[in-house]
CHARMM internal coordinates of N, CA and C (Angstrom, degrees):
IC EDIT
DIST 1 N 1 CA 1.4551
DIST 1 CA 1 C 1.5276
ANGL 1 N 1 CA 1 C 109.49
DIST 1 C 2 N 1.3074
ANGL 1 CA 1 C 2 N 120.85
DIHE 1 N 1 CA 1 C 2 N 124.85
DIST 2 N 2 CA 1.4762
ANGL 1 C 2 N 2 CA 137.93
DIHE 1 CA 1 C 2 N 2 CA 143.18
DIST 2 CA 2 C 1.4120
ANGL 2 N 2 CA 2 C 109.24
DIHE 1 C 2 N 2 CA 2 C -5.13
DIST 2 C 3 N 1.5940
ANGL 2 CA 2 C 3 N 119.92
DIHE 2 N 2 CA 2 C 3 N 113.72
DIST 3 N 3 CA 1.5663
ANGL 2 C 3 N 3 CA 104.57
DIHE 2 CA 2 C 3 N 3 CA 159.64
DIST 3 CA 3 C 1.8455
ANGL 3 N 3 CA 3 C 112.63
DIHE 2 C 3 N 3 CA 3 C -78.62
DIST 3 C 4 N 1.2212
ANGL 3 CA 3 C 4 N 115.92
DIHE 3 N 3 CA 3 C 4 N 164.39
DIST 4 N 4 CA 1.1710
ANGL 3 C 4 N 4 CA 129.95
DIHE 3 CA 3 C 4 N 4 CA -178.83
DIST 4 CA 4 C 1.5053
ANGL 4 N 4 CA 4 C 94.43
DIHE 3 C 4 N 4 CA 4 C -67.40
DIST 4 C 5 N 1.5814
ANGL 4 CA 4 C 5 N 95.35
DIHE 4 N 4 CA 4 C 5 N 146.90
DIST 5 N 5 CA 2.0015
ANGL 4 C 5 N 5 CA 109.07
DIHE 4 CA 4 C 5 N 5 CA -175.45
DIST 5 CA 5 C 1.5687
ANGL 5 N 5 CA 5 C 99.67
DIHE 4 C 5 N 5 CA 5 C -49.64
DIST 5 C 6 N 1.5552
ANGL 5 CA 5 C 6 N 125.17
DIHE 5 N 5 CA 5 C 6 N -69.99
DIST 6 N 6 CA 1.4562
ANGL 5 C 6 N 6 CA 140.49
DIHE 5 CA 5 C 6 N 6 CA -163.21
DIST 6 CA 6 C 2.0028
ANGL 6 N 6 CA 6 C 92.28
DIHE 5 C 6 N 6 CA 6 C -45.53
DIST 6 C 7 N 1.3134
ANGL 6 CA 6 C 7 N 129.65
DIHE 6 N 6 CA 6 C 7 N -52.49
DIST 7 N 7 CA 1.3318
ANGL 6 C 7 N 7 CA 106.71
DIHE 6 CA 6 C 7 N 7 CA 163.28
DIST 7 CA 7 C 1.4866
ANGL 7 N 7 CA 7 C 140.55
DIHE 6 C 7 N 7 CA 7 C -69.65
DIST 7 C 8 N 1.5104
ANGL 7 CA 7 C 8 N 119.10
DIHE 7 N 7 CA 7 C 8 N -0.64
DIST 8 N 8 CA 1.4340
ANGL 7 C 8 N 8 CA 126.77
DIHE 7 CA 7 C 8 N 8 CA 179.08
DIST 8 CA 8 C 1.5266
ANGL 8 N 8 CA 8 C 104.26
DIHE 7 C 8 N 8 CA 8 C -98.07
DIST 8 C 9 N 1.3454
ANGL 8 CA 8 C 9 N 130.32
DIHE 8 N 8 CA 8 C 9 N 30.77
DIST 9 N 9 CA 1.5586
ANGL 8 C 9 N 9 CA 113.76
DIHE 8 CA 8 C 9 N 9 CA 179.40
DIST 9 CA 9 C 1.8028
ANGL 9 N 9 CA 9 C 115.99
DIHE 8 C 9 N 9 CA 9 C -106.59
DIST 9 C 10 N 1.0879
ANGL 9 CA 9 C 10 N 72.62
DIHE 9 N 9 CA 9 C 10 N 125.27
DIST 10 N 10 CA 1.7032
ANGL 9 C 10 N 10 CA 85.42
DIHE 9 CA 9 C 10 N 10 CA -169.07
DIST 10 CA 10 C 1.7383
ANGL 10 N 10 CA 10 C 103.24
DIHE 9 C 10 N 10 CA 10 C -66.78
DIST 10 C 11 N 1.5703
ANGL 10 CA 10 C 11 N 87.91
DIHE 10 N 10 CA 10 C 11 N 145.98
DIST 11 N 11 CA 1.8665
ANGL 10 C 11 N 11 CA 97.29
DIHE 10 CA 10 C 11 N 11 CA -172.42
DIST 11 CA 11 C 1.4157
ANGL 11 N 11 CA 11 C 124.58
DIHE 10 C 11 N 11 CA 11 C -45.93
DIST 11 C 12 N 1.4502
ANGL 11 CA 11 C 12 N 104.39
DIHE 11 N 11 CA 11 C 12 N -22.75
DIST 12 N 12 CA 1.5581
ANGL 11 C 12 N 12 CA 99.38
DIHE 11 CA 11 C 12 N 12 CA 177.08
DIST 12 CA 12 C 1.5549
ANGL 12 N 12 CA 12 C 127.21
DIHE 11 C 12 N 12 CA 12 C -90.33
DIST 12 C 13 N 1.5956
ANGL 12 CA 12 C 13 N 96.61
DIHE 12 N 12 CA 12 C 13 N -10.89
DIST 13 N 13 CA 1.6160
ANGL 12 C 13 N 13 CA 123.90
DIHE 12 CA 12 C 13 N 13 CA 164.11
DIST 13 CA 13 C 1.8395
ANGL 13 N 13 CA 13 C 102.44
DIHE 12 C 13 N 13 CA 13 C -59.23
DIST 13 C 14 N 1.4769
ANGL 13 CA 13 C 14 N 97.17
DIHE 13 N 13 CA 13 C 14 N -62.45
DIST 14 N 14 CA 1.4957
ANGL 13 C 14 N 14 CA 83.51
DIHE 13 CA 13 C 14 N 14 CA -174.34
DIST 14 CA 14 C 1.3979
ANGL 14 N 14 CA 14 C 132.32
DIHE 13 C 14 N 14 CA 14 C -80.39
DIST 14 C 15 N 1.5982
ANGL 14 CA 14 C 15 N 112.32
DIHE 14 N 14 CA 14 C 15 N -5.14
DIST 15 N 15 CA 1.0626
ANGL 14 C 15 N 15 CA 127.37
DIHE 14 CA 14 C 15 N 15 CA -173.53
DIST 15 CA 15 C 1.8718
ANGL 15 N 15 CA 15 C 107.23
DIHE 14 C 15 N 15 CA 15 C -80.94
DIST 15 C 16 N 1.0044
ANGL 15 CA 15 C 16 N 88.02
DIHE 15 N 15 CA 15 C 16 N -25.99
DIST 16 N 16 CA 1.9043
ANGL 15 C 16 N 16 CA 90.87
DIHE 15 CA 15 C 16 N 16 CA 170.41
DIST 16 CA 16 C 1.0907
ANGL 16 N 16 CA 16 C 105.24
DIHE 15 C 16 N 16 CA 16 C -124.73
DIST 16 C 17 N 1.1014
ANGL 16 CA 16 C 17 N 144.66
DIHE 16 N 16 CA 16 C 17 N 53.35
DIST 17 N 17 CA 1.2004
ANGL 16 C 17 N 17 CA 148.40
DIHE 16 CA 16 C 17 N 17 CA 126.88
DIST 17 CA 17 C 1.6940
ANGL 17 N 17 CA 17 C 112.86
DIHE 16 C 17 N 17 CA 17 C -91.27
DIST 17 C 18 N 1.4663
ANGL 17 CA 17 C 18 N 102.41
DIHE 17 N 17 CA 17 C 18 N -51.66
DIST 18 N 18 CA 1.3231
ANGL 17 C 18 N 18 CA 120.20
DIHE 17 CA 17 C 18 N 18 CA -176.61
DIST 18 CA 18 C 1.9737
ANGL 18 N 18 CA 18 C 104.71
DIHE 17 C 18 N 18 CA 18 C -72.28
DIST 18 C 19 N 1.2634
ANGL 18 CA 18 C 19 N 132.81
DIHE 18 N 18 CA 18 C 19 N -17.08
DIST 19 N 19 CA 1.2454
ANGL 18 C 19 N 19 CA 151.23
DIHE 18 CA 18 C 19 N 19 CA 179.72
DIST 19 CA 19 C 1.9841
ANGL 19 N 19 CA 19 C 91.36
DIHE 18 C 19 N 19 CA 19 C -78.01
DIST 19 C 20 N 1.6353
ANGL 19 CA 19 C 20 N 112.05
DIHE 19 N 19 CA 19 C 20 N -74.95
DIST 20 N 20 CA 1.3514
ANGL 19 C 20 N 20 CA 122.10
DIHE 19 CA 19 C 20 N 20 CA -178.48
DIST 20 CA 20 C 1.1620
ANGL 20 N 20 CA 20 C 110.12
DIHE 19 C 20 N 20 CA 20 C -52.00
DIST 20 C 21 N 1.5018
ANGL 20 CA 20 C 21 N 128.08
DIHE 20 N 20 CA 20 C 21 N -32.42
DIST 21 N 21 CA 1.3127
ANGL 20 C 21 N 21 CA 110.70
DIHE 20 CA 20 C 21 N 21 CA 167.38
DIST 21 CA 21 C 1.5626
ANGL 21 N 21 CA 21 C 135.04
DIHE 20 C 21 N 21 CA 21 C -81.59
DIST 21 C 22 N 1.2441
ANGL 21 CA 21 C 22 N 117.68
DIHE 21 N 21 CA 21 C 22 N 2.97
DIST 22 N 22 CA 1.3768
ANGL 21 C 22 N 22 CA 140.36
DIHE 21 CA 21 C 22 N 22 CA -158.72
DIST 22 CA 22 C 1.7050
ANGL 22 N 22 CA 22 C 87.37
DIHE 21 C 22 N 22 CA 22 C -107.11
DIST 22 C 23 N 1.3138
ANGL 22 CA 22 C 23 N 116.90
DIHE 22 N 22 CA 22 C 23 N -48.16
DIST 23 N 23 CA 1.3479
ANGL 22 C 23 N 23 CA 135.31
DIHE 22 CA 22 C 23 N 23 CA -175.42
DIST 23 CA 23 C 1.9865
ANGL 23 N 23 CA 23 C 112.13
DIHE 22 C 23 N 23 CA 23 C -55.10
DIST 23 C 24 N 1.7907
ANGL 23 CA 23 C 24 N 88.21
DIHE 23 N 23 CA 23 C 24 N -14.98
DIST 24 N 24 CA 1.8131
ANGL 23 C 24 N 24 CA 95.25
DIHE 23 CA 23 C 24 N 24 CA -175.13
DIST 24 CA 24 C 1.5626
ANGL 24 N 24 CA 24 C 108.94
DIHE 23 C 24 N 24 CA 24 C 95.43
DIST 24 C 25 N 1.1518
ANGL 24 CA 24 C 25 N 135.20
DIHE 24 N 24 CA 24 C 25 N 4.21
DIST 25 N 25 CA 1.3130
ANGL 24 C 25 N 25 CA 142.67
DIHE 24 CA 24 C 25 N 25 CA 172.98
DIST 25 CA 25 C 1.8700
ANGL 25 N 25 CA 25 C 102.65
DIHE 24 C 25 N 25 CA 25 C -74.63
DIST 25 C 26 N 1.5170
ANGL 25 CA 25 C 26 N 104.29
DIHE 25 N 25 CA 25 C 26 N 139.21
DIST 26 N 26 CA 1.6450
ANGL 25 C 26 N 26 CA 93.38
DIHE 25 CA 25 C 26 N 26 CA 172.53
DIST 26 CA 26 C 1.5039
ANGL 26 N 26 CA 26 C 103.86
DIHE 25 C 26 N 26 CA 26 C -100.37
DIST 26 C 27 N 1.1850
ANGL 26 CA 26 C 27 N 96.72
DIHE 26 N 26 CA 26 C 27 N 164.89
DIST 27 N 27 CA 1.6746
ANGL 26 C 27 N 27 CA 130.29
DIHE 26 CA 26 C 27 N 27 CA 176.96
DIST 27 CA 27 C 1.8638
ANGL 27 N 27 CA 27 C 95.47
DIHE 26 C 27 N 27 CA 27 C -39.10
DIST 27 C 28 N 1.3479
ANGL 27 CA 27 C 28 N 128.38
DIHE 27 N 27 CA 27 C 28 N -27.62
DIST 28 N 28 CA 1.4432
ANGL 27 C 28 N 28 CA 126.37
DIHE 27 CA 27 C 28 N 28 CA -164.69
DIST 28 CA 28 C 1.8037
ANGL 28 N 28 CA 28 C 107.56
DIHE 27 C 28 N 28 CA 28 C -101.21
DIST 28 C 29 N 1.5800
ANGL 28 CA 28 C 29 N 88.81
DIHE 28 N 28 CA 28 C 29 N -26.97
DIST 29 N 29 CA 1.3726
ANGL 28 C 29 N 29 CA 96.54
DIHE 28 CA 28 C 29 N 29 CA 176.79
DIST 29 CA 29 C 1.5569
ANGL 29 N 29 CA 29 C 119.25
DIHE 28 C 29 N 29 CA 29 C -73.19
DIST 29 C 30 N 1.4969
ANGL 29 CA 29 C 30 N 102.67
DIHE 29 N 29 CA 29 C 30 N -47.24
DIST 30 N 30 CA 1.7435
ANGL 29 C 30 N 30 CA 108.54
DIHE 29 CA 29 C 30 N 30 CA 142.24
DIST 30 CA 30 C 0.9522
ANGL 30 N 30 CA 30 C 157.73
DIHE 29 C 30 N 30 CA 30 C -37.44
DIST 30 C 31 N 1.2147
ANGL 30 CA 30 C 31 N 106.28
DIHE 30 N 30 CA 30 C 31 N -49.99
DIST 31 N 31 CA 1.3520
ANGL 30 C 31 N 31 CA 113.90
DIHE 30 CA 30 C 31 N 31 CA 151.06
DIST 31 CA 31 C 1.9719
ANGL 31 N 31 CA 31 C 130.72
DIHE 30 C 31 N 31 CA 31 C -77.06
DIST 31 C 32 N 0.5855
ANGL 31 CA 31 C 32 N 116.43
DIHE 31 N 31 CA 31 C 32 N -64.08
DIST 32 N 32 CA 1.7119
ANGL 31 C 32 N 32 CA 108.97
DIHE 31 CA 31 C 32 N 32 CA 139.11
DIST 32 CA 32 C 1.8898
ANGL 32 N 32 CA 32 C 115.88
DIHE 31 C 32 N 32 CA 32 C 3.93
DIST 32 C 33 N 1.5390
ANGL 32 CA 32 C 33 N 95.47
DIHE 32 N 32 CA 32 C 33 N -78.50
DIST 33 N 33 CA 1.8221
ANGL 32 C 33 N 33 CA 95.27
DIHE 32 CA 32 C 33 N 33 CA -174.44
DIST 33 CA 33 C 1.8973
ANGL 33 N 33 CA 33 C 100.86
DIHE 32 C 33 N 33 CA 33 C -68.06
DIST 33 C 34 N 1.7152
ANGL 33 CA 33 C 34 N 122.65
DIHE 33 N 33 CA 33 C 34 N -28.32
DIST 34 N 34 CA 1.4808
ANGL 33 C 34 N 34 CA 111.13
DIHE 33 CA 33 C 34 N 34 CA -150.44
DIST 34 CA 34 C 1.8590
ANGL 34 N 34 CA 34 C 81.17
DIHE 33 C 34 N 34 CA 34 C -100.59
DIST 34 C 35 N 0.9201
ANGL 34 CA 34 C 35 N 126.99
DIHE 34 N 34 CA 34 C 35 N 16.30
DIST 35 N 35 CA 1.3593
ANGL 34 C 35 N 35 CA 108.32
DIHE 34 CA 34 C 35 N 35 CA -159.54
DIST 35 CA 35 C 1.3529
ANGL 35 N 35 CA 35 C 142.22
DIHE 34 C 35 N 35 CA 35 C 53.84
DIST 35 C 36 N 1.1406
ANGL 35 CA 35 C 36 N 111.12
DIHE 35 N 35 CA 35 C 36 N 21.22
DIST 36 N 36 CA 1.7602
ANGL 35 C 36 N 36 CA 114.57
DIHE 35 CA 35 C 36 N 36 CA -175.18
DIST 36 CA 36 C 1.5574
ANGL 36 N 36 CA 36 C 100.69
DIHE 35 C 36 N 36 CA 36 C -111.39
DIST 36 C 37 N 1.2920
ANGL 36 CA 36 C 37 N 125.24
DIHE 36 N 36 CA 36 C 37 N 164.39
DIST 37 N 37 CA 1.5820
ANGL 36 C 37 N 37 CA 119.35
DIHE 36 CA 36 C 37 N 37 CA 169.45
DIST 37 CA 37 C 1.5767
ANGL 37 N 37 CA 37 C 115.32
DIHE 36 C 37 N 37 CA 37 C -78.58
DIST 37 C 38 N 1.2920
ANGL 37 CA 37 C 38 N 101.62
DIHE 37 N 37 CA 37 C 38 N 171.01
DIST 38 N 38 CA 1.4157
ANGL 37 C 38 N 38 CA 112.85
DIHE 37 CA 37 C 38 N 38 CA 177.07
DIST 38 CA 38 C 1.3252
ANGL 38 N 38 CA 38 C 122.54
DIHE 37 C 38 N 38 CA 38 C -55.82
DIST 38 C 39 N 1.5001
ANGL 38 CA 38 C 39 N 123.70
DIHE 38 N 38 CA 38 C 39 N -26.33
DIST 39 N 39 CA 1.3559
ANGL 38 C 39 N 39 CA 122.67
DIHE 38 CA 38 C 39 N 39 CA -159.54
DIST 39 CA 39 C 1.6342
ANGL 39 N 39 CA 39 C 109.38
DIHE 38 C 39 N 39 CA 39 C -98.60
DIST 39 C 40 N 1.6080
ANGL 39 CA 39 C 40 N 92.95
DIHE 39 N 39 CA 39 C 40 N -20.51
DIST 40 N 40 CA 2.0407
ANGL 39 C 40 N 40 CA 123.73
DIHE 39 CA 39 C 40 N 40 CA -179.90
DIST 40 CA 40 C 1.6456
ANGL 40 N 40 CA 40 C 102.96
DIHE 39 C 40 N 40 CA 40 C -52.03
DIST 40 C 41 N 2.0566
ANGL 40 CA 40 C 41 N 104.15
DIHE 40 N 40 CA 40 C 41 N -52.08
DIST 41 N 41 CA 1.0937
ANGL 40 C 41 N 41 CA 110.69
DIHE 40 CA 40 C 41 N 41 CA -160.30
DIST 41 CA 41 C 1.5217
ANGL 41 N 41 CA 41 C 101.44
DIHE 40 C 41 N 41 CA 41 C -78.79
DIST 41 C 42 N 1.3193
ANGL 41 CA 41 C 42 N 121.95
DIHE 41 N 41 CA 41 C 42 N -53.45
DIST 42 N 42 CA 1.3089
ANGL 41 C 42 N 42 CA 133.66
DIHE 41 CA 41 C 42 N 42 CA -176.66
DIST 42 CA 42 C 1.7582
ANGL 42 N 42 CA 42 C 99.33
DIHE 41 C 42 N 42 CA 42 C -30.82
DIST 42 C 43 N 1.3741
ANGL 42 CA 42 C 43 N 110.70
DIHE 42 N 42 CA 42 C 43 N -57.48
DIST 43 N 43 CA 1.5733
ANGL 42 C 43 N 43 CA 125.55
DIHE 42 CA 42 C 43 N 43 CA -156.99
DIST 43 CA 43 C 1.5733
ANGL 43 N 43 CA 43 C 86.50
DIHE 42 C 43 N 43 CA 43 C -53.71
DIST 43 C 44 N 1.6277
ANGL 43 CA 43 C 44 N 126.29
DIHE 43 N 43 CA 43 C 44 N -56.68
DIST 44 N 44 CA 1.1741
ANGL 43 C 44 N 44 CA 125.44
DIHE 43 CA 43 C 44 N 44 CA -158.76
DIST 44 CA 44 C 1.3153
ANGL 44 N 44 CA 44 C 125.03
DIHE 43 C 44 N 44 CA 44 C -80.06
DIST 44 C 45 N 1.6142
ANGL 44 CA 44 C 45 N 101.14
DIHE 44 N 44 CA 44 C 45 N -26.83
DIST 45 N 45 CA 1.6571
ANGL 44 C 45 N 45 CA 92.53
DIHE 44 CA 44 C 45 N 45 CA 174.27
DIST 45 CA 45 C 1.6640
ANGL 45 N 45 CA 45 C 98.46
DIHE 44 C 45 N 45 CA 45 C -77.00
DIST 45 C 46 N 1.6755
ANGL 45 CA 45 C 46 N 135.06
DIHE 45 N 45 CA 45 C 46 N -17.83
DIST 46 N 46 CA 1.7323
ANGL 45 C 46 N 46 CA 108.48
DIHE 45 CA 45 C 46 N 46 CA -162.31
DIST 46 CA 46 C 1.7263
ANGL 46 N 46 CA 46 C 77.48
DIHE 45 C 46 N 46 CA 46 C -75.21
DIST 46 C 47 N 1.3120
ANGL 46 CA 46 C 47 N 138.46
DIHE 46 N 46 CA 46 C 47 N -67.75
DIST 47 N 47 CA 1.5613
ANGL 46 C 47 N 47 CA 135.11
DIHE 46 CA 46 C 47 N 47 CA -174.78
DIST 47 CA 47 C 1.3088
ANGL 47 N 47 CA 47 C 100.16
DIHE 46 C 47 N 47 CA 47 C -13.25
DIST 47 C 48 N 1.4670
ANGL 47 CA 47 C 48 N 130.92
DIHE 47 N 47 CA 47 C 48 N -61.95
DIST 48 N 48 CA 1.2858
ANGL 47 C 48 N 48 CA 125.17
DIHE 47 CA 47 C 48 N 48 CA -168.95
DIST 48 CA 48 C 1.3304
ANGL 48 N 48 CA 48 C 127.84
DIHE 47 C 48 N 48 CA 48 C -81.28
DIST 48 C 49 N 1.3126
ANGL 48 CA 48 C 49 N 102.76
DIHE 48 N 48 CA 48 C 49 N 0.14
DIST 49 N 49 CA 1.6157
ANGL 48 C 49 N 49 CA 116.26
DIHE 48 CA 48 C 49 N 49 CA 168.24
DIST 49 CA 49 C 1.6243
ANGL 49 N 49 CA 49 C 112.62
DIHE 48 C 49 N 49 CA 49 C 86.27
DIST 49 C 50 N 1.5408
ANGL 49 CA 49 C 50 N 123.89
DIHE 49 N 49 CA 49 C 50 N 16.32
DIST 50 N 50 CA 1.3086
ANGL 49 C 50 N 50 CA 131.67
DIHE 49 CA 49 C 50 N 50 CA 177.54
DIST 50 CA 50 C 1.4280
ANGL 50 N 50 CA 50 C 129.00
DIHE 49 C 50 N 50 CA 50 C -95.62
DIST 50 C 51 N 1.0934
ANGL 50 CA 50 C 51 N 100.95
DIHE 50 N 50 CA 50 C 51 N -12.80
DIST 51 N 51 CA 1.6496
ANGL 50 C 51 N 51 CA 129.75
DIHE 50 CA 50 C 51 N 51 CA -174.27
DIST 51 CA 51 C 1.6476
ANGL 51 N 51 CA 51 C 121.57
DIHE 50 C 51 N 51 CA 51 C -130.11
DIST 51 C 52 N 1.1746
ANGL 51 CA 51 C 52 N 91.18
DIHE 51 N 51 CA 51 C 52 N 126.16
DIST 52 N 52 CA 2.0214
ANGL 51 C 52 N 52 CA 109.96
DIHE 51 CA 51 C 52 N 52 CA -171.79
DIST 52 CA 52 C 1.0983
ANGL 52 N 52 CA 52 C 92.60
DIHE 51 C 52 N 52 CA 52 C -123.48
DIST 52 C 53 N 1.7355
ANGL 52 CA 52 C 53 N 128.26
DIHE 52 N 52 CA 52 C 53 N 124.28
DIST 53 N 53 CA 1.3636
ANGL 52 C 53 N 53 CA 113.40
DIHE 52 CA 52 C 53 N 53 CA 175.40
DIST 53 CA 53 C 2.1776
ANGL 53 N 53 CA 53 C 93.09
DIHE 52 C 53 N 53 CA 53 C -86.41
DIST 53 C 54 N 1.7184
ANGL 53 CA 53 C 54 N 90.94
DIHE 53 N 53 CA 53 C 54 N 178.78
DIST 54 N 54 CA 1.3391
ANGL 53 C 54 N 54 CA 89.49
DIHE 53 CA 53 C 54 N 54 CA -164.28
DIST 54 CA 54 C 1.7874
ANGL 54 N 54 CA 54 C 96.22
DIHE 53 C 54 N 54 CA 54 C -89.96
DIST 54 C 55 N 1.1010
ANGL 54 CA 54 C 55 N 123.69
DIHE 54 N 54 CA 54 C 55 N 14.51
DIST 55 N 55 CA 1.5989
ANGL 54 C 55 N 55 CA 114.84
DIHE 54 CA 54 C 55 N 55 CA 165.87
DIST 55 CA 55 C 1.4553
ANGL 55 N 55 CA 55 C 97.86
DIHE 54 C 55 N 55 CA 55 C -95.94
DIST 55 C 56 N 1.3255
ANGL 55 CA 55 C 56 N 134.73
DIHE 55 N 55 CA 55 C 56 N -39.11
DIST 56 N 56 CA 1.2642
ANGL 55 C 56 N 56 CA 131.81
DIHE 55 CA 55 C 56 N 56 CA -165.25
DIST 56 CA 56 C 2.1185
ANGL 56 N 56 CA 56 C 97.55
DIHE 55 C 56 N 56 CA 56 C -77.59
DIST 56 C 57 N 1.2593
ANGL 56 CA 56 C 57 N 129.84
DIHE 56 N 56 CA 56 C 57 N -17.75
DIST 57 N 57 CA 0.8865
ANGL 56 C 57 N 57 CA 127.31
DIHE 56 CA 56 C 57 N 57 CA 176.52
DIST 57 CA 57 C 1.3552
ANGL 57 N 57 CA 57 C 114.79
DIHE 56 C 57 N 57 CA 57 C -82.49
DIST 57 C 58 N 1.1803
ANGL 57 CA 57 C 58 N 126.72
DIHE 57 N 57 CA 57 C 58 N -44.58
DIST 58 N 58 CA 1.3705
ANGL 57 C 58 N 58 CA 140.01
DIHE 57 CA 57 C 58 N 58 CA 172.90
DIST 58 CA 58 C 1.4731
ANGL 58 N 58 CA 58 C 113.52
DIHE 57 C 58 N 58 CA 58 C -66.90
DIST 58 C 59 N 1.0545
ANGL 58 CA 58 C 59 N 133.43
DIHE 58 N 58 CA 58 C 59 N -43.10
DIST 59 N 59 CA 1.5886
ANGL 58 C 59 N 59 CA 135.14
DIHE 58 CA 58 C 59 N 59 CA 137.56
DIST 59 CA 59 C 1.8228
ANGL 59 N 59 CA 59 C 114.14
DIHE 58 C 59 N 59 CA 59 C -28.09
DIST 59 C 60 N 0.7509
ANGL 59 CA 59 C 60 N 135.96
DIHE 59 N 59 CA 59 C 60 N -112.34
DIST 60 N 60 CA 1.3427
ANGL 59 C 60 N 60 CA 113.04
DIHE 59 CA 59 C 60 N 60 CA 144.59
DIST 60 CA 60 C 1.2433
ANGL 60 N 60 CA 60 C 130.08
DIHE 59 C 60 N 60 CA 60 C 9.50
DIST 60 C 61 N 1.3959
ANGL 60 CA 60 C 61 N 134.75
DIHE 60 N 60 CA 60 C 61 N -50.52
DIST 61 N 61 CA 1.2610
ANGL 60 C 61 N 61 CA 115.01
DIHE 60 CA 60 C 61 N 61 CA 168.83
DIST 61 CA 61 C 1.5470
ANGL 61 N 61 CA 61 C 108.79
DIHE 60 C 61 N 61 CA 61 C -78.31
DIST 61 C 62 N 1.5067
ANGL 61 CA 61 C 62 N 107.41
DIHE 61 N 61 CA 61 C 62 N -46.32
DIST 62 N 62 CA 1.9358
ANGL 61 C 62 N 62 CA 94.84
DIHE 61 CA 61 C 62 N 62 CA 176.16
DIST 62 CA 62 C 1.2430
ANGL 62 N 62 CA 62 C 112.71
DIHE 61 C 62 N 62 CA 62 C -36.13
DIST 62 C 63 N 1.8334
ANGL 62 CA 62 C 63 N 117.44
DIHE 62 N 62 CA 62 C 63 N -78.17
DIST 63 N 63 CA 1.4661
ANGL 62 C 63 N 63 CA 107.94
DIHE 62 CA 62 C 63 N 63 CA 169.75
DIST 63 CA 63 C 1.4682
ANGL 63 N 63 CA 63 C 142.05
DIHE 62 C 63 N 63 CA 63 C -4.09
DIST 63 C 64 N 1.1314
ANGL 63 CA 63 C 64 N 112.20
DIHE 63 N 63 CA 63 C 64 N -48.37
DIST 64 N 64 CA 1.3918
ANGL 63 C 64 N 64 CA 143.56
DIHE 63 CA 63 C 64 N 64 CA -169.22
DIST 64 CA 64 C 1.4552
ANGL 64 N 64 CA 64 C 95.94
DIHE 63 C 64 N 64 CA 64 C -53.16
DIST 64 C 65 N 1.5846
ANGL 64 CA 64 C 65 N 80.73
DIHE 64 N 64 CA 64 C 65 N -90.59
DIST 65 N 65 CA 1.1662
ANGL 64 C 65 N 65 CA 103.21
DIHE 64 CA 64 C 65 N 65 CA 162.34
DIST 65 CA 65 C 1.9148
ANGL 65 N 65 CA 65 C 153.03
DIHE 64 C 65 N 65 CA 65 C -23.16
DIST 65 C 66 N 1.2730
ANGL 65 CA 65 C 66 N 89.30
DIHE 65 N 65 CA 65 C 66 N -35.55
DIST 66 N 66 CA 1.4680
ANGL 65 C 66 N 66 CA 119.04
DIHE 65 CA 65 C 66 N 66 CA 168.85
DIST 66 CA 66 C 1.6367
ANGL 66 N 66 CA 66 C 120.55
DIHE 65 C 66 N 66 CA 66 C -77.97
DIST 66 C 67 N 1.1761
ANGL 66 CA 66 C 67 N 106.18
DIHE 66 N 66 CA 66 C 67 N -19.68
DIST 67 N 67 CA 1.4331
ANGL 66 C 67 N 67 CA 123.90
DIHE 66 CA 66 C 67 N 67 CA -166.34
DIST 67 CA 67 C 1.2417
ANGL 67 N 67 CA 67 C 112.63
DIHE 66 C 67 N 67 CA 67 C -108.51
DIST 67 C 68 N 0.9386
ANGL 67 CA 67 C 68 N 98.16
DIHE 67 N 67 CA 67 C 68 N -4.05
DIST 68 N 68 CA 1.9183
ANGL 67 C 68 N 68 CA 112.86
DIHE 67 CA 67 C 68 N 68 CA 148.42
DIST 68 CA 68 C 1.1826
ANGL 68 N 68 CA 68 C 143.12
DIHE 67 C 68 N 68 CA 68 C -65.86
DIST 68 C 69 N 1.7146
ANGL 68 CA 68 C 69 N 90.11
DIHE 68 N 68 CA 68 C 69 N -36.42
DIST 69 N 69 CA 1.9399
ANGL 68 C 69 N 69 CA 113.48
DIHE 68 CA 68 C 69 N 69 CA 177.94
DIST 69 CA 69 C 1.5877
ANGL 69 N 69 CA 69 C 114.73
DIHE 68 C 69 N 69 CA 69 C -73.20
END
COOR INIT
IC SEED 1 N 1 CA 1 C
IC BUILD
């Protein structure tokens, strides 16, 4: 069986992707120039630890927050 695309990307795939996104480029803009979809790249930069979506950040801040009381 086929691995899934988000596991077949070769290091230099993620290495500039993960570079372009650091650069301020989004996950759509990335995907767009590398050919993969938006949701491909998203998946790979949170795997790679470059990407926090902003519900998962705000979660986190409630928490935070909560742990105060």
């Amino acid at each position: 069986m086929a691995k899934p695309i988000w596991e077949t990307w070769p290091q230099w795939l993620v290495d500039a992707a993960v570079a372009a996104y650091k650069q301020g480029k989004s996950p759509a803009e990335i995907g767009a120039v590398i050919g993969r979809r938006e949701g491909v790249v998203r998946h790979k930069l949170v795997r790679e630890g470059v990407y926090i979506s902003a519900a998962a950040s705000r979660k986190y801040e409630i928490e935070t927050q909560l742990e105060g009381f």
